[in-house]
N, CA and C atoms as a LAMMPS dump frame, in Angstrom:
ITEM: TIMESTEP
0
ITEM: NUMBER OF ATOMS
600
ITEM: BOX BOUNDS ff ff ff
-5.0000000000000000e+02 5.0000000000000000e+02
-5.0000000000000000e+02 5.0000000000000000e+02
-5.0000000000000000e+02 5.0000000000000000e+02
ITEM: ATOMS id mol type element x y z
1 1 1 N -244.908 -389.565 363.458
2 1 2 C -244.737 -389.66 364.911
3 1 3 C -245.715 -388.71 365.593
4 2 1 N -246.322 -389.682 366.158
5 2 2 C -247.827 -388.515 366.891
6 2 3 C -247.181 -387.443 367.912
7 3 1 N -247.281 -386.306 368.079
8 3 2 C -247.371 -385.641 369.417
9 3 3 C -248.533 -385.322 370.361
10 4 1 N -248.453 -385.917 371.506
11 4 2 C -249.676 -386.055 372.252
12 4 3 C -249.1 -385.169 373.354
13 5 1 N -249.854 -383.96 374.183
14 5 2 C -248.97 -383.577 375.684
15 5 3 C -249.654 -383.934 376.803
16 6 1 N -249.042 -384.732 377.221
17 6 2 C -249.44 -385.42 378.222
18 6 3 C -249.074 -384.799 380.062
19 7 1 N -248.684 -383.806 379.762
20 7 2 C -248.596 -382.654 381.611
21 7 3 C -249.063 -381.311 380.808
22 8 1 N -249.03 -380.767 381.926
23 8 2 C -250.363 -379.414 382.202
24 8 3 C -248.671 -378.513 382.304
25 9 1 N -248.711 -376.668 382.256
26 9 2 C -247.893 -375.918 382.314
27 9 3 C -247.638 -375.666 383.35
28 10 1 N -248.087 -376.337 384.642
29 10 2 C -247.38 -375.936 385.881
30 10 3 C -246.667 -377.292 386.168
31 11 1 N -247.139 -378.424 385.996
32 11 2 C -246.305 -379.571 385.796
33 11 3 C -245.002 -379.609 384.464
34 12 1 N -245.396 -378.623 384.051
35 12 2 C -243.625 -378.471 382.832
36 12 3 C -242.957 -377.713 383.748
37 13 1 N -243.261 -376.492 384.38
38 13 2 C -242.607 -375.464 385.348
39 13 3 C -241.673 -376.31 386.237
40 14 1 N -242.455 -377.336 386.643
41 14 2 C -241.574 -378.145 387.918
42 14 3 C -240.425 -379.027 387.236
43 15 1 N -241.208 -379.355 385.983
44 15 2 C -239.64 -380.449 385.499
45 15 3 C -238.708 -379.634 385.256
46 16 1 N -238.728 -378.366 384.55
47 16 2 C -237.881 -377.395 384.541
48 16 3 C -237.252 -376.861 385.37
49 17 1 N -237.867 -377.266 386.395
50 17 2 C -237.07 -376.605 387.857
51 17 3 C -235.785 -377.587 388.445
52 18 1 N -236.047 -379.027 387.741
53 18 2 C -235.779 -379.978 388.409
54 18 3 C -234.841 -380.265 387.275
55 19 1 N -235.211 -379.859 385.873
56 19 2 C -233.793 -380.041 385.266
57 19 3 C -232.437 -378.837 385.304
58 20 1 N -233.201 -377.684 385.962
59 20 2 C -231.951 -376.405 385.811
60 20 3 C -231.459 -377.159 387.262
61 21 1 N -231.635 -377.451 388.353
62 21 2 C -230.891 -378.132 389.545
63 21 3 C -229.923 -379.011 389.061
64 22 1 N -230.588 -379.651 388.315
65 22 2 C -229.783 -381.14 387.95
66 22 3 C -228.376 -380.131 386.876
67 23 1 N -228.729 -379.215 385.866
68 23 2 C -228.245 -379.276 385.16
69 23 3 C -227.005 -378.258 385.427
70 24 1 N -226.996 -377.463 387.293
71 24 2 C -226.281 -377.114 388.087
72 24 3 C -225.332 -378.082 388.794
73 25 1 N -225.438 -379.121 388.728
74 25 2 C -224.843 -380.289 389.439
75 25 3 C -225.248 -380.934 390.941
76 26 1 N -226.335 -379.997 390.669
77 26 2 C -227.462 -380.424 392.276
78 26 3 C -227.764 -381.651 392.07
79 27 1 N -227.402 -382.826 393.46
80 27 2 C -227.245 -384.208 393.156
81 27 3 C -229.248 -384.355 393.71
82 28 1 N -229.718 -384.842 392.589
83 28 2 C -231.043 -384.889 392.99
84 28 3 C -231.849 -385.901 393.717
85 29 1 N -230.606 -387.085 394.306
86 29 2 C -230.945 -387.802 395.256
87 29 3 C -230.888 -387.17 396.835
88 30 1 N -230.526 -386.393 396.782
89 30 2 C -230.444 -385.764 398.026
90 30 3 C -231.526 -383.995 398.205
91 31 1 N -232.003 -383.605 397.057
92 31 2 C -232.606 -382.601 396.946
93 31 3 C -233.723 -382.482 397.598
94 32 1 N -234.03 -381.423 398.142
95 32 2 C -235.23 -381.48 398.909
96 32 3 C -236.719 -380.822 398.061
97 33 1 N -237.608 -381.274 398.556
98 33 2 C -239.01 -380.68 397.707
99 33 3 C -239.217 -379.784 397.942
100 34 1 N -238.662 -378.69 398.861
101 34 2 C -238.149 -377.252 399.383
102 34 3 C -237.52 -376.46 398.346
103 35 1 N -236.515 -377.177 397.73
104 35 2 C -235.677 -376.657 396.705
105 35 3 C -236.134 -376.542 395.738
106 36 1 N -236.818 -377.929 395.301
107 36 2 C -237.457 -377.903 393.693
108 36 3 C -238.873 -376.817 393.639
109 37 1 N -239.342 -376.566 395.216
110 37 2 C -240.606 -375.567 394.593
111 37 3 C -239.658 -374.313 394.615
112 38 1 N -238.494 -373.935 395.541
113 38 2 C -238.131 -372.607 394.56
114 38 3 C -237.671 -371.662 394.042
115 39 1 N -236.796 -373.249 393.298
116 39 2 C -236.502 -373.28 391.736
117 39 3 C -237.509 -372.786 390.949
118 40 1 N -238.536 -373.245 391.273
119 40 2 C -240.019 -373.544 390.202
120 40 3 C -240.844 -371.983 390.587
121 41 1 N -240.33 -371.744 391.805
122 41 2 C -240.945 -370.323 392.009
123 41 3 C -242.382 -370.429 392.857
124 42 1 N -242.446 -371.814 393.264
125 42 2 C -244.247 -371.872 393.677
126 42 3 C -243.898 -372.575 395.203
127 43 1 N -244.88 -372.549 396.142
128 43 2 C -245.159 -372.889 397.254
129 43 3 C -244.572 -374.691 397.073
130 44 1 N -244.11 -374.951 398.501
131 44 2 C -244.059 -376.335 398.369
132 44 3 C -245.191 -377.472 398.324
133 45 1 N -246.341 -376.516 398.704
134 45 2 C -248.076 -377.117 399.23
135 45 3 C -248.196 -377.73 397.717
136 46 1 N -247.845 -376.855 396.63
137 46 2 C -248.321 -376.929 395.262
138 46 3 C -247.532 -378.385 394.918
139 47 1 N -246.582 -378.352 394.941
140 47 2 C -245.86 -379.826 394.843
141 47 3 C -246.418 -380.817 395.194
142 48 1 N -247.289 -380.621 396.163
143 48 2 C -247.511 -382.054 396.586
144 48 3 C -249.517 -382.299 396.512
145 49 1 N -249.771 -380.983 395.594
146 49 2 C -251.257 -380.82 395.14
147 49 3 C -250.877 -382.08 393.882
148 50 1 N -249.3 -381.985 392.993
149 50 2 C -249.134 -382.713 391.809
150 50 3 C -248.542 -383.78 391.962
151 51 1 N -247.868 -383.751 393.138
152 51 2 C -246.82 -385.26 392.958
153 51 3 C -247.067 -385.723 394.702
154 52 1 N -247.454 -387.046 394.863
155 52 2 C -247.266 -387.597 396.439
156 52 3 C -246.053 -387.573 397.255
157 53 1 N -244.607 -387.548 396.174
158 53 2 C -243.207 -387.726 396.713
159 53 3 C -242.633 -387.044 395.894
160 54 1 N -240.968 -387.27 396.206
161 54 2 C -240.381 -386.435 395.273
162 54 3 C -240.023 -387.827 394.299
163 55 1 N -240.027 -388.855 394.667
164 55 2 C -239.896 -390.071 393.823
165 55 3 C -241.231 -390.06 392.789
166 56 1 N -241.832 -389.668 393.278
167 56 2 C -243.144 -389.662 392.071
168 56 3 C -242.437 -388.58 390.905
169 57 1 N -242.457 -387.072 391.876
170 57 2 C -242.207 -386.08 390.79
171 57 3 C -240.586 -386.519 389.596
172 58 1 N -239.741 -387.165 390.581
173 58 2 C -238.547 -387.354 389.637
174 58 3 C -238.89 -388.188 388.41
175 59 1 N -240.015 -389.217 388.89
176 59 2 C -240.468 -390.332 387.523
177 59 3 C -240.974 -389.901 386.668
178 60 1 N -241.797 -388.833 386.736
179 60 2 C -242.628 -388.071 386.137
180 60 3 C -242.016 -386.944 385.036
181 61 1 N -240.489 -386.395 386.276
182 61 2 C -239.665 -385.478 385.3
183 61 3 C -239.007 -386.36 383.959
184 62 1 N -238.524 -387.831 384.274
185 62 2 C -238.323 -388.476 383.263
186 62 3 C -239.442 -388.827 382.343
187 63 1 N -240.227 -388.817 382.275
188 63 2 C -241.085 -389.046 380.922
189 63 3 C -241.321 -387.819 380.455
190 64 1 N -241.088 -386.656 381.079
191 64 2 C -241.281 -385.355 380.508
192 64 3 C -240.101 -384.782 380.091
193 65 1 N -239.064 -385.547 380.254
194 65 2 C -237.948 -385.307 379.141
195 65 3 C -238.162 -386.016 377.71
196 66 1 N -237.957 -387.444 378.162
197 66 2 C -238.684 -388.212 376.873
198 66 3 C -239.791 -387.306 376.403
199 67 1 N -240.916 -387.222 376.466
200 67 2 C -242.061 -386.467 375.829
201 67 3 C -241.138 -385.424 374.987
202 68 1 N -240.132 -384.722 375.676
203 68 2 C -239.911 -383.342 375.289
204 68 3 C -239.035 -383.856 374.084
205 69 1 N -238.471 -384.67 374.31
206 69 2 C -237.673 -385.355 373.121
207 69 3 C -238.104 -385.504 371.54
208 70 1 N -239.268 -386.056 372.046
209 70 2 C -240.255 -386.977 370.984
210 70 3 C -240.63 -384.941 370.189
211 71 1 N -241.287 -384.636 370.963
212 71 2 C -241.686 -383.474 370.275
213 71 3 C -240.785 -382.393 369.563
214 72 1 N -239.504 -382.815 370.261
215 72 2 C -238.3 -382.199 369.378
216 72 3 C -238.331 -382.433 367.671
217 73 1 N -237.966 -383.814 368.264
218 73 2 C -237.878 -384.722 367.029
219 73 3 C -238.807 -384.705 365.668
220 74 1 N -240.168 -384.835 366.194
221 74 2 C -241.374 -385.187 365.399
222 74 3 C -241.665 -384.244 363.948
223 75 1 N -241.25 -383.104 364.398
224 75 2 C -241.793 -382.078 362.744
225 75 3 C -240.35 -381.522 362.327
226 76 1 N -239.125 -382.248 362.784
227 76 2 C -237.877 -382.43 362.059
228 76 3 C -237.758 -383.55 360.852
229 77 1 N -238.999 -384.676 360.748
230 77 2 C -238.681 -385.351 360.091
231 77 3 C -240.068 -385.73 358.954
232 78 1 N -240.981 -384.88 359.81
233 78 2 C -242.415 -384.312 358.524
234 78 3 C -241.45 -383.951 356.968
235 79 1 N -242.021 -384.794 356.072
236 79 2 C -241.973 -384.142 354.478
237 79 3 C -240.183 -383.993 354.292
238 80 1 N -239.63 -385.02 354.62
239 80 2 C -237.783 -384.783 355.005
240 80 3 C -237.484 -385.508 353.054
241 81 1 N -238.693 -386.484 352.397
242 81 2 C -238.013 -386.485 351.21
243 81 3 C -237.334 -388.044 350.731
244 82 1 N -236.169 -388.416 351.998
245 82 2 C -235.696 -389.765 351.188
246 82 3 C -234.984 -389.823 352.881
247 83 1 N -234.24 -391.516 352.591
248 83 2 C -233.753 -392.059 353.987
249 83 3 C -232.322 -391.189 354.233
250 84 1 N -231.71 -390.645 352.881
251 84 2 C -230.364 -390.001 353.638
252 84 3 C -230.695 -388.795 354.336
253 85 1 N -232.152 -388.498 353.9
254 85 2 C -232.09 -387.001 354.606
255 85 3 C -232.675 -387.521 356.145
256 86 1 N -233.477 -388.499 356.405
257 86 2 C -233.687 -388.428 357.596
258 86 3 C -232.534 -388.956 358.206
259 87 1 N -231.855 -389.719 357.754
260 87 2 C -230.435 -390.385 358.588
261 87 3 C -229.719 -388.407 358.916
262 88 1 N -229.465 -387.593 358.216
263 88 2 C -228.678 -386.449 358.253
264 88 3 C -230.034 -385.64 360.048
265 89 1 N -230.98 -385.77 359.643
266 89 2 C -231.481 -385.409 360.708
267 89 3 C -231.691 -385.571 361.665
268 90 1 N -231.497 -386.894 362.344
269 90 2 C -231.421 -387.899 363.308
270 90 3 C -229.842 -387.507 363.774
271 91 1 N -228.845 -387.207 362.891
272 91 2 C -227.164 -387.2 363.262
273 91 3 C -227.305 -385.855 364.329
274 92 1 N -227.976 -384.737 362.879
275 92 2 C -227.98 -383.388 363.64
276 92 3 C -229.214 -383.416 365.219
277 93 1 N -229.915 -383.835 365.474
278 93 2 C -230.671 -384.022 366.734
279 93 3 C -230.452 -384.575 367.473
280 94 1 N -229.115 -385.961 367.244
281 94 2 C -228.174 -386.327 368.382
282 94 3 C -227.331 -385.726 368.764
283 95 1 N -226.419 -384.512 367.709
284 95 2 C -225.509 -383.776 368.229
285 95 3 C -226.216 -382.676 369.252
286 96 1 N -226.932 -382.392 368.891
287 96 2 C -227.995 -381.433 370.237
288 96 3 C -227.948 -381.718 371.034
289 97 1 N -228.887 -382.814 370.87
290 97 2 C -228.844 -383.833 372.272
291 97 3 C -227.941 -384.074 373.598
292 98 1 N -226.993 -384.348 372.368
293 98 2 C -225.557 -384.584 373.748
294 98 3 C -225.145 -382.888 373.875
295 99 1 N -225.026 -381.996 373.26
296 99 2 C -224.442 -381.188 373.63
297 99 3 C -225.485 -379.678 374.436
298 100 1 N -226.12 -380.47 374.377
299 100 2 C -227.105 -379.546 374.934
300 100 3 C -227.929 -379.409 376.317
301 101 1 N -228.591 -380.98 376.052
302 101 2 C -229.68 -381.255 377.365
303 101 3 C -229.132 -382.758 377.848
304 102 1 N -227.696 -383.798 377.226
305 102 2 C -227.906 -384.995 377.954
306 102 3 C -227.353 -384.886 379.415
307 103 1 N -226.705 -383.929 379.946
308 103 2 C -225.881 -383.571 381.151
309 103 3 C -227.074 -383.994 381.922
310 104 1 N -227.966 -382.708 382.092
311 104 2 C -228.786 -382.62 383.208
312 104 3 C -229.313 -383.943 383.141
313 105 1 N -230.119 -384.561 381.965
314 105 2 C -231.013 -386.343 381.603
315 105 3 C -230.037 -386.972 382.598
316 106 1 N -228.857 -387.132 382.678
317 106 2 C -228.071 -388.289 383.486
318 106 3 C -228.033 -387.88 384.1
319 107 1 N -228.112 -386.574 385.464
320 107 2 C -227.697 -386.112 386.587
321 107 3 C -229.58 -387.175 387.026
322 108 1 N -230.285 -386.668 385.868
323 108 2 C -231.562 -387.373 386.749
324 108 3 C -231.695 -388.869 386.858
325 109 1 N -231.228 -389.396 385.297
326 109 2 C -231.303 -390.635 385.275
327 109 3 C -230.484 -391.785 386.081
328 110 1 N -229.226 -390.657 387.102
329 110 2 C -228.737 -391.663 387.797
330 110 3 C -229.492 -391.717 388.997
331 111 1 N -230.58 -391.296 389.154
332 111 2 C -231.585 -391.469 391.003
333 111 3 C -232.263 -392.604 390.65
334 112 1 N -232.289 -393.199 389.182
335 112 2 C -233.153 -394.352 389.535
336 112 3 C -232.672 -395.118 388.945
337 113 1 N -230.981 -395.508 388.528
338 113 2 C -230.061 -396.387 388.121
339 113 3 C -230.376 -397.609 388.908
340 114 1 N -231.185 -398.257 388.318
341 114 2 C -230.798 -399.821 388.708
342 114 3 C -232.422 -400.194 389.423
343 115 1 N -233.116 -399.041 389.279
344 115 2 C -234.305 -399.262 390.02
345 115 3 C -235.419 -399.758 389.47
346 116 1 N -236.42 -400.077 390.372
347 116 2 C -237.036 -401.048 389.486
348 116 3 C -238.15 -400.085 389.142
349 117 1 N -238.529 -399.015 390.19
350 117 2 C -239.509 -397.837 389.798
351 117 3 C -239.348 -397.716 388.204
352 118 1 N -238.125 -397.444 387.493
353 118 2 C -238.701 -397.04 386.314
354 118 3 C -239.085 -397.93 385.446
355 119 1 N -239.334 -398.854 385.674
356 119 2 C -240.371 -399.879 384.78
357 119 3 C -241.337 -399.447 384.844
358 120 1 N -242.295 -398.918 385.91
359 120 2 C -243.31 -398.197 386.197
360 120 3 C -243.672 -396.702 385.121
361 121 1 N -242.615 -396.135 384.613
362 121 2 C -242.897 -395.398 383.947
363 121 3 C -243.591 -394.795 382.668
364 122 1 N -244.508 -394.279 382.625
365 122 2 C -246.097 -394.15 381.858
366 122 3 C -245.174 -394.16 380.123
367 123 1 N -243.938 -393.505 379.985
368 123 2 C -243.61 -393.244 378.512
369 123 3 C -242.258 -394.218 378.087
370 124 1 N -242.216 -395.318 379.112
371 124 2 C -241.536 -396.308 378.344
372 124 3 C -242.063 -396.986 377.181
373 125 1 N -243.264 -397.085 377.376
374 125 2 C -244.526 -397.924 376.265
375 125 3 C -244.513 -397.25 375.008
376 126 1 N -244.21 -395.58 375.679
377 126 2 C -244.774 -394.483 374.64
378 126 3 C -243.38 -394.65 373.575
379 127 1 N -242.031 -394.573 374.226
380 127 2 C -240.534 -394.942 373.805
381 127 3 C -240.747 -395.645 372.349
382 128 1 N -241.175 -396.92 373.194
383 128 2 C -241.087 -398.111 372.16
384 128 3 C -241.923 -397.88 370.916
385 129 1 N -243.382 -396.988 370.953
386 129 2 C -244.364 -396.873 370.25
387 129 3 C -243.714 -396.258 369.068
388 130 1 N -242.984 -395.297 369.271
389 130 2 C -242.212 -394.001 368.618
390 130 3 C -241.486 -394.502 367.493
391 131 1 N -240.171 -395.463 368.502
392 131 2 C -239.325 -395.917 368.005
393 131 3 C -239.665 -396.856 367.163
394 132 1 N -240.825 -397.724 366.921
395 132 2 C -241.551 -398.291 366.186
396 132 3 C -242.093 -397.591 364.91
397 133 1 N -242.804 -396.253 364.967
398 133 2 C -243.283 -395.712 363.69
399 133 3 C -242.058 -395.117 363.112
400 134 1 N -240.903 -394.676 363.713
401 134 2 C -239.641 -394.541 363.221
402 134 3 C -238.848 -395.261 362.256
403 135 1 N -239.114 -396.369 362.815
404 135 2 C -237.972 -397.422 362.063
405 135 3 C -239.561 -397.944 360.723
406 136 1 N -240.767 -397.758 360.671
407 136 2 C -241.721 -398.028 359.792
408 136 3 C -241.438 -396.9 359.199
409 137 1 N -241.147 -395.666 359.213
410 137 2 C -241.3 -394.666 358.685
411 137 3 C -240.056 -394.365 357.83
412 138 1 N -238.939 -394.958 358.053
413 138 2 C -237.293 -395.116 357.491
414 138 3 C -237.599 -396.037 356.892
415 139 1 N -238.852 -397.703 356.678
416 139 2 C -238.962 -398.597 356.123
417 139 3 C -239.293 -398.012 354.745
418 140 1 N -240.44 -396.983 354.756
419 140 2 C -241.216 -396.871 354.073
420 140 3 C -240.427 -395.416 352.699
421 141 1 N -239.479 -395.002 353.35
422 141 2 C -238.737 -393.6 352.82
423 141 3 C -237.489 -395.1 352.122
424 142 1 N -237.154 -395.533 352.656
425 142 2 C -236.279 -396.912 351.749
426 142 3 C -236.744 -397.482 351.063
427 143 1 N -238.004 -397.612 351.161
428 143 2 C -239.029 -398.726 349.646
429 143 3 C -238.889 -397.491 348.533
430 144 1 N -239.217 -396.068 349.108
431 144 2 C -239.618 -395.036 347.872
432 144 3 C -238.282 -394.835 347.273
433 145 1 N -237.205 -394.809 348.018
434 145 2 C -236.01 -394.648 347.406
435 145 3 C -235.235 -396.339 346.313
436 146 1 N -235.924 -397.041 346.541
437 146 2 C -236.232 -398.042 345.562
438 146 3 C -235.619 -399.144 346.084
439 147 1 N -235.98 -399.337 347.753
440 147 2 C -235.327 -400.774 347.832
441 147 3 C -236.476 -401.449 347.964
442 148 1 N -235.937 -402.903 347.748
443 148 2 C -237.248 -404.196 348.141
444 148 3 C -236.58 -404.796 349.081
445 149 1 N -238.161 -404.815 349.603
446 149 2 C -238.542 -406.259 351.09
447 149 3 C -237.233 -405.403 351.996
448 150 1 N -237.774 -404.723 353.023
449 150 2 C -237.229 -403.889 353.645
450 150 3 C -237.721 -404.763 355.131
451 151 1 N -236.052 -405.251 355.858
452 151 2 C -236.957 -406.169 356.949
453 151 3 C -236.571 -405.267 358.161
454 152 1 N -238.032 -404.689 358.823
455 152 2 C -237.925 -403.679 359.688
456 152 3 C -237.141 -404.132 361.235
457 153 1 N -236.674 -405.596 361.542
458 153 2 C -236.335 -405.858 362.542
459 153 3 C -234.929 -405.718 362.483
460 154 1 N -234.324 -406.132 361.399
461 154 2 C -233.362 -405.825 361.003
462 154 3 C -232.669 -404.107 361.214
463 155 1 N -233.575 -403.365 360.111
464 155 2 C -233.548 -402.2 360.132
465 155 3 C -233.761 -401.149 361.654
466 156 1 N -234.398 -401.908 362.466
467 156 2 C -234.512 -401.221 364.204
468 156 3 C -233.324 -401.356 364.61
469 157 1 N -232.444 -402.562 364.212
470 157 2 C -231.4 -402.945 365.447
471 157 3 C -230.157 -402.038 364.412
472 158 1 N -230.011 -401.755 363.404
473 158 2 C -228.503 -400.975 362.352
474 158 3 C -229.203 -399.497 363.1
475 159 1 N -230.278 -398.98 362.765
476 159 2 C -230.459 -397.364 363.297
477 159 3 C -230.59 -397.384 364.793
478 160 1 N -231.042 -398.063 366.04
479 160 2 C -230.48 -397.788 367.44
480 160 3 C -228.632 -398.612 367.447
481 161 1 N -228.286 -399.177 366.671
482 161 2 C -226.702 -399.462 367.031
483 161 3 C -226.063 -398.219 366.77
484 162 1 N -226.402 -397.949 365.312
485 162 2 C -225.421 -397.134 364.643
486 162 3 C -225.756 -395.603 365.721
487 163 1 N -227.083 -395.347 365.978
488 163 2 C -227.353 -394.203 366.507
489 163 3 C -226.597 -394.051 367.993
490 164 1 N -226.935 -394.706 368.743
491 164 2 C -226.739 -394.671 369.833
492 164 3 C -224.806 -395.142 369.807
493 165 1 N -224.153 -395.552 369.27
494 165 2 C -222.701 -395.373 368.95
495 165 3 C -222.056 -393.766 368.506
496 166 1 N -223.101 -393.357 368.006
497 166 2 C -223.036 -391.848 367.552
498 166 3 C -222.955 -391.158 368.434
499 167 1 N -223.998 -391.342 369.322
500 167 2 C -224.05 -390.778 370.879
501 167 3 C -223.318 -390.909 371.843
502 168 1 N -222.88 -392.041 371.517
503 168 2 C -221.751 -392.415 372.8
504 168 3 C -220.026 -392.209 372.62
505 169 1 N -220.079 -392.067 371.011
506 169 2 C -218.535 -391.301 371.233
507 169 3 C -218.857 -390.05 371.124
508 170 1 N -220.105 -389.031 370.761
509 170 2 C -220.033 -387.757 371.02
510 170 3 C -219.457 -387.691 372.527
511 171 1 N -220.302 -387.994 373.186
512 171 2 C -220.489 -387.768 374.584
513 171 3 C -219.127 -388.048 375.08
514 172 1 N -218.263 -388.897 374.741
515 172 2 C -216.802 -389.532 375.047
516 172 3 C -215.716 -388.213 374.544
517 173 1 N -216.011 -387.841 373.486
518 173 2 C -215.279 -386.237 372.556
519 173 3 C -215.727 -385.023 373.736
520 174 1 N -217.211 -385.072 374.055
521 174 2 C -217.198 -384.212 375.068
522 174 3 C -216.529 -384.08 376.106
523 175 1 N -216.602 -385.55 376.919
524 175 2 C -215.732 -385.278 377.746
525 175 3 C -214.532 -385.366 378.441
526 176 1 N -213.817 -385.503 377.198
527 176 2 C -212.479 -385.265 376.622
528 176 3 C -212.312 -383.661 376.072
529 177 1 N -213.292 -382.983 375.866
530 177 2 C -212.95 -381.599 375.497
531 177 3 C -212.743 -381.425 374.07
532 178 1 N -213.003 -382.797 373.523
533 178 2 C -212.277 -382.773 371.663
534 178 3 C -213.104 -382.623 370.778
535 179 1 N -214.425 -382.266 371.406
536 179 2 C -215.771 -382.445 370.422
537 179 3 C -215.595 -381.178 369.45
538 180 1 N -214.618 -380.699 368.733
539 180 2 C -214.712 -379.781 367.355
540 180 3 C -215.394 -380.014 366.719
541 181 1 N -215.389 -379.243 366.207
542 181 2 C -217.363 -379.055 364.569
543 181 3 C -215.882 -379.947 363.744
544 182 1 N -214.7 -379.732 363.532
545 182 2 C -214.456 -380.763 362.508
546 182 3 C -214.672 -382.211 363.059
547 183 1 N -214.442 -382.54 364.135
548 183 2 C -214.229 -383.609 365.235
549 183 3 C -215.702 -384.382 364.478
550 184 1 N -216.509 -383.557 365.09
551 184 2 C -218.001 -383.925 364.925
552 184 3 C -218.449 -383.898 363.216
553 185 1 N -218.33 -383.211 362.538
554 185 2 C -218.974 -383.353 361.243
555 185 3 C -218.145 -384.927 360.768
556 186 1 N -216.534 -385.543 361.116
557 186 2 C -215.719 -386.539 360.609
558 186 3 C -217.07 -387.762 360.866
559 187 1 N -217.327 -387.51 362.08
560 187 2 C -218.246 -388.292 363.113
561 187 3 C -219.778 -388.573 362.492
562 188 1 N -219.992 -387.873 361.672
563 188 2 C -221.548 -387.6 360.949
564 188 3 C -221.462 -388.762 360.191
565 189 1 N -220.343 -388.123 359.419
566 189 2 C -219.717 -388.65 358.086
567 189 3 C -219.821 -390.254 358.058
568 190 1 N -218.965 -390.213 359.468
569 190 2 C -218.774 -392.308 359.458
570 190 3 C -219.67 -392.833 359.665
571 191 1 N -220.628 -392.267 361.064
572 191 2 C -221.643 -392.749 361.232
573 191 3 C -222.919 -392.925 359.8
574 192 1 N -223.379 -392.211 358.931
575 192 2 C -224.275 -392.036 358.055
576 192 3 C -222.949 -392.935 356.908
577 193 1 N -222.143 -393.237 356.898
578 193 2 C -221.343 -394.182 356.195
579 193 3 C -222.306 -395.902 356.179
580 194 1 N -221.656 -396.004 357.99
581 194 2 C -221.993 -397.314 358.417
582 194 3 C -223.573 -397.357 358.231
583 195 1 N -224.51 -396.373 358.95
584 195 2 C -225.832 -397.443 358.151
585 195 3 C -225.993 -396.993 356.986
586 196 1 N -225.873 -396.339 356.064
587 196 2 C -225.895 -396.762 354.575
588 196 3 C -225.447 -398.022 354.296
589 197 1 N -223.969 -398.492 354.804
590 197 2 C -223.55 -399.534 354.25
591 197 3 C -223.788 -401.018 355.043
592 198 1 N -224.512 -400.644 356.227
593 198 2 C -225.371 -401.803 356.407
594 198 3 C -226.693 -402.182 356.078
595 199 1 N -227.063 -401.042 354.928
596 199 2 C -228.768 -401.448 354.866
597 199 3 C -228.619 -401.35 353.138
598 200 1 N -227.334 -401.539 352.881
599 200 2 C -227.3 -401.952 351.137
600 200 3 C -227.3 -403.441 350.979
C-alpha cells in the first residue's frame, strides 16, 4: 500500500483544528472560518490563501482523514507473514479506529451526508485504489499460505462485510458503554472466526 502525502504542514494544522472542534462536539455545519483559524492558531487571511470556502476546506479535511488512515494502516501490514496475521491486524486498527478518532470522522462526515460534493472528492479514487492492493495483497498472503485460485471479488466483498460489521457493533458496544477489552477481544474472536470460515 503506497503512501503518498498529498497536503503541506500548514494544511495538516487546519484539519487538525477542524478535527479537535468536531471532536469537542462543535457542530461544523454551523462553524465559522473565524473559529477554525483559531483553533489552528493562524490568521483567518491564511485560510482562505488555502481553501476558497469552508466547504472546500471541510472536503479537503475529509480526504485528509482518509490519507491519515491509509498511512496508519500501511507499515502495520509490511512483512506481517500469513493471512491470519493480517486479518489480527486489520481487527486491532479497527478497534482504534472506533475508539479513538471515529467520533470526530462522523461529527465531519455528517456536513456532507447526502451531498453530492463528496463525489468530488480527490481520495475517493485513492479509497478504492488501496482497498484494491489490499484485498490483492490478502490474495496473495492466501496463495502462500497454500490456497488455490483465490477469487479476489469474492474475497473484497467477505473482508469489507466481515470488517465493517466489526466496526459497526464496536461502535454499537460503545455506545452502549459495554465496549470491555473482554467485550471486544469475544468480538475479535468471532469476527476473525467468520472470515476464516468464509474463505475456506
Amino acid at each position: 500500500m503506497a503512501q503518498e502525502k498529498l497536503f503541506s504542514e500548514k494544511e495538516e494544522k487546519i484539519f487538525q483544528a477542524v478535527l479537535a472542534l468536531a471532536g469537542r462536539g462543535i457542530n461544523l455545519t454551523t462553524v465559522k472560518m473565524q473559529e477554525i483559524a483559531a483553533e489552528a492558531e493562524i490568521g483567518k487571511s491564511t485560510l482562505y490563501e488555502y481553501f476558497v470556502s469552508k466547504e472546500e476546506l471541510l472536503l479537503s479535511a475529509m480526504s485528509y482523514c482518509l490519507e491519515h488512515e491509509i498511512h496508519l494502516l500501511a507499515p502495520q501490514l509490511q512483512n506481517i507473514g500469513s493471512f491470519q496475521n493480517m486479518i489480527d491486524v486489520l481487527l486491532e486498527y479497527i478497534s482504534g479506529l472506533v475508539k479513538e478518532r471515529v467520533a470526530a470522522y462522523g461529527m465531519l462526515g455528517q456536513v456532507f451526508a447526502g451531498n453530492q460534493e463528496t463525489q468530488k472528492c480527490p481520495m475517493n479514487s485513492k479509497v478504492d485504489e488501496q482497498f484494491t492492493c489490499l484485498v490483492k495483497y490478502a490474495a496473495a498472503l492466501l496463495e502462500k499460505d497454500g490456497k488455490d485460485r483465490v477469487d479476489e471479488a469474492y474475497l473484497a466483498q467477505v473482508l469489507f462485510s466481515v470488517m465493517m460489521g466489526h466496526a459497526m457493533t464496536l461502535l454499537r458496544l460503545k455506545k452502549q458503554e459495554n465496549l470491555s477489552q473482554e467485550a471486544e477481544r469475544q468480538l475479535c474472536e468471532q469476527s476473525r472466526k467468520m472470515l476464516l470460515s468464509c474463505i475456506q
